[in-house]
C-alpha positions in Angstrom: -21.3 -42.8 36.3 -18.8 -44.9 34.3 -20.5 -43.6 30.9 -20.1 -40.2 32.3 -16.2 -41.4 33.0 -16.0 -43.0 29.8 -16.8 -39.5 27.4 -14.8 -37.5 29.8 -11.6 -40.2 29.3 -12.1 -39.7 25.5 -12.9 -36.0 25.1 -9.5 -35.7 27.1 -8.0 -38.3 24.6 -9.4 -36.4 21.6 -8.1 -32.9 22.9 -4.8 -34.3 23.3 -4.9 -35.9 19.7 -5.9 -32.3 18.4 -3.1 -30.4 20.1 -1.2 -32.9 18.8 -1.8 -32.8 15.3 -0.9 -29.1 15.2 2.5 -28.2 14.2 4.5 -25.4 13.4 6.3 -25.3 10.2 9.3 -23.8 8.6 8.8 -22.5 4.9 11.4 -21.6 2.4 11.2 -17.6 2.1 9.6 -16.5 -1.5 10.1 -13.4 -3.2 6.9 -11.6 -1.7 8.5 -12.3 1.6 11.9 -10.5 0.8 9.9 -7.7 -1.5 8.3 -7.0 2.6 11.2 -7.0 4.0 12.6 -4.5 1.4 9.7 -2.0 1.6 10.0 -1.9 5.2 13.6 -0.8 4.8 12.3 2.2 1.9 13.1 0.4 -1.2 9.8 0.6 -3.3 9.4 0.1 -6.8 6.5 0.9 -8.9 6.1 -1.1 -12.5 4.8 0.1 -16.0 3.5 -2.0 -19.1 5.0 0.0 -22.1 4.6 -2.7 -24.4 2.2 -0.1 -26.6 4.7 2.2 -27.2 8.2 -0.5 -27.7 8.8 1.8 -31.0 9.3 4.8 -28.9 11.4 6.2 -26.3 10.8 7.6 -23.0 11.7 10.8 -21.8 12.0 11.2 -17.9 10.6 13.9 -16.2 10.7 15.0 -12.1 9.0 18.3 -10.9 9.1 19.6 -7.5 6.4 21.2 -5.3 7.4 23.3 -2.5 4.2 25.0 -0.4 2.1 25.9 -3.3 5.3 27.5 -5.2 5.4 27.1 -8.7 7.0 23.6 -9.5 10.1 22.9 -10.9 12.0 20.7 -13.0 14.5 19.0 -11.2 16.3 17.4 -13.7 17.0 20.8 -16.1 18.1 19.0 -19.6 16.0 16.2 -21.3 17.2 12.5 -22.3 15.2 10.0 -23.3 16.2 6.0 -23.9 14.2 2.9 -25.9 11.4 1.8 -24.4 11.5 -2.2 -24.1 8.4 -3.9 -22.1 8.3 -2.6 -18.8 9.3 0.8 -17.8 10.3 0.8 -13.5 10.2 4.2 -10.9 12.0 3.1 -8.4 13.4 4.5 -4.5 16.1 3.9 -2.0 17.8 4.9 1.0 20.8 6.9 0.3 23.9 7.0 3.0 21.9 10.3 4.4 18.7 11.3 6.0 18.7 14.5 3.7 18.3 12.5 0.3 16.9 9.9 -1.2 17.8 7.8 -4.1 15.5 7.7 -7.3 15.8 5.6 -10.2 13.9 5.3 -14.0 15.0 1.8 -15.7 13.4 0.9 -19.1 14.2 -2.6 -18.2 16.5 -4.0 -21.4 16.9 -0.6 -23.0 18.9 1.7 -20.2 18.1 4.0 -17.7 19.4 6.4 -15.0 19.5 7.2 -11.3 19.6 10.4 -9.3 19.3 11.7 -6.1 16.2 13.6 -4.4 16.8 16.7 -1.7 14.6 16.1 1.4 12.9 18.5 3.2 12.9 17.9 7.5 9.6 18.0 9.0 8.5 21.2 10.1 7.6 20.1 13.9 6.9 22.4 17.0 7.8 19.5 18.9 11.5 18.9 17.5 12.8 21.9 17.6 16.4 21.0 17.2 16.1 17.9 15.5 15.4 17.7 12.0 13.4 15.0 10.8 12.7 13.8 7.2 10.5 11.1 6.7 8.9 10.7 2.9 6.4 8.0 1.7 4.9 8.0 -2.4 1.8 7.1 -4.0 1.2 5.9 -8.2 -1.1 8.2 -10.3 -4.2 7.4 -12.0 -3.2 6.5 -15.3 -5.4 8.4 -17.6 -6.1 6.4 -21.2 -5.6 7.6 -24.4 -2.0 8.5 -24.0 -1.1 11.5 -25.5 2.8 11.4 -27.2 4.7 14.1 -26.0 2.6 15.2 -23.2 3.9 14.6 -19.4 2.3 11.6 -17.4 2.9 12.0 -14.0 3.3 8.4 -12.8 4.7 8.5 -8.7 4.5 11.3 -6.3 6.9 11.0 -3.8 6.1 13.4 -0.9 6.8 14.5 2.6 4.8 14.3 6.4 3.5 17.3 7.3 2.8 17.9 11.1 -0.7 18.3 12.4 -1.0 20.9 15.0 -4.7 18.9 16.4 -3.3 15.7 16.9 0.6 16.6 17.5 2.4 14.0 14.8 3.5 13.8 12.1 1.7 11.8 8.9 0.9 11.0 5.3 -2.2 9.4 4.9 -5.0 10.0 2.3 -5.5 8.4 -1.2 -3.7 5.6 -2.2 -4.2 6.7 -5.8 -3.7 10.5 -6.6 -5.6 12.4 -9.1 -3.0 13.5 -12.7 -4.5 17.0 -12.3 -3.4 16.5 -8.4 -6.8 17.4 -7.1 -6.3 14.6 -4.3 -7.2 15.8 -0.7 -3.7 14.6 0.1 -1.8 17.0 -1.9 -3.2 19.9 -0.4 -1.2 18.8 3.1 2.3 17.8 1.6 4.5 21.0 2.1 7.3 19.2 -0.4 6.7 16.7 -2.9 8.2 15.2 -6.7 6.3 14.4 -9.3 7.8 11.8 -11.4 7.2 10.9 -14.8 7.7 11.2 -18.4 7.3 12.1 -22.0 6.5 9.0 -24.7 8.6 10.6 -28.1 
């Protein structure tokens, strides 16, 4: 009986020593934590190796799909800057629902930014509020590279609302074809290509 009282006393003991050794700790915030934090807020960036190509320049390019309609270029007149090492497709928030802030930087060498007209959400269920929500997806980058020829490099697309189910959604691949033979594509009613021309 006082064995038995004995191991019960110091599996208590030991229980208490383990709770006790576990602690909750503060870290100092790192860069991946921010770059969450950003993302969740729709800032998304999307990063290019152009150190093959740093006697070149770049030319952006930005099509736009609209139900199967033939695409069009959004941007109308051609420029093109250096290319340095890295080459960066970036998003943001703009001050409206309607559009949505795009940006090519050929980081040391220049670069612009634009804006992006949404689309709302074509949804039974919100009739008389418009809704625009937009996610992208990178491109399989296809090697050789061919100079002069367009490489689409993000596809920055809209939900589409699925009758079945009743929401709204963009899920499929999380890498879409060049020729834009992904599943995916066939359900985004509005979407931009982004990419460009190596001169």
């Amino acid at each position: 009986m006082i064995l038995k009282k004995t191991i019960i006393t110091m599996l208590f003991a030991l229980v208490a020593l383990v709770g006790q050794a576990q602690e909750l700790r503060a870290n100092e915030p790192t860069l991946a934590d921010y770059l969450q934090l950003l993302n969740a807020q729709g800032y998304i960036a999307y990063s290019f190796d152009m150190k093959d190509f740093k006697d070149k320049s770049v030319e952006p390019v930005i099509m736009e799909y609209v139900d199967g309609k033939e695409p069009k270029d959004v941007l109308g007149f051609s420029l093109s800057f250096p290319i340095e090492e890295k080459l960066v497709i970036g998003f943001a928030p703009s001050s409206n629902d309607s559009t949505y802030v795009y940006s090519f930087q050929s980081v040391g060498a220049g670069g612009f930014n634009g804006t992006l007209n949404l689309q709302p959400i074509d949804a039974p269920e919100m009739p008389t509020k418009q809704s625009y929500r937009y996610e992208s997806r990178p491109f399989e980058l296809v090697s050789p590279v061919e100079i002069g020829k367009f490489i689409p490099l993000v596809l920055f697309g809209s939900y589409w609302y699925e009758p079945e189910t009743g929401v709204s959604r963009f899920c499929g691949e999380k890498l879409i074809k060049p020729d834009l033979s992904s599943e995916i594509v066939k359900s985004i009613p509005h979407f931009y290509v982004l990419g460009i021309k190596i001169r």
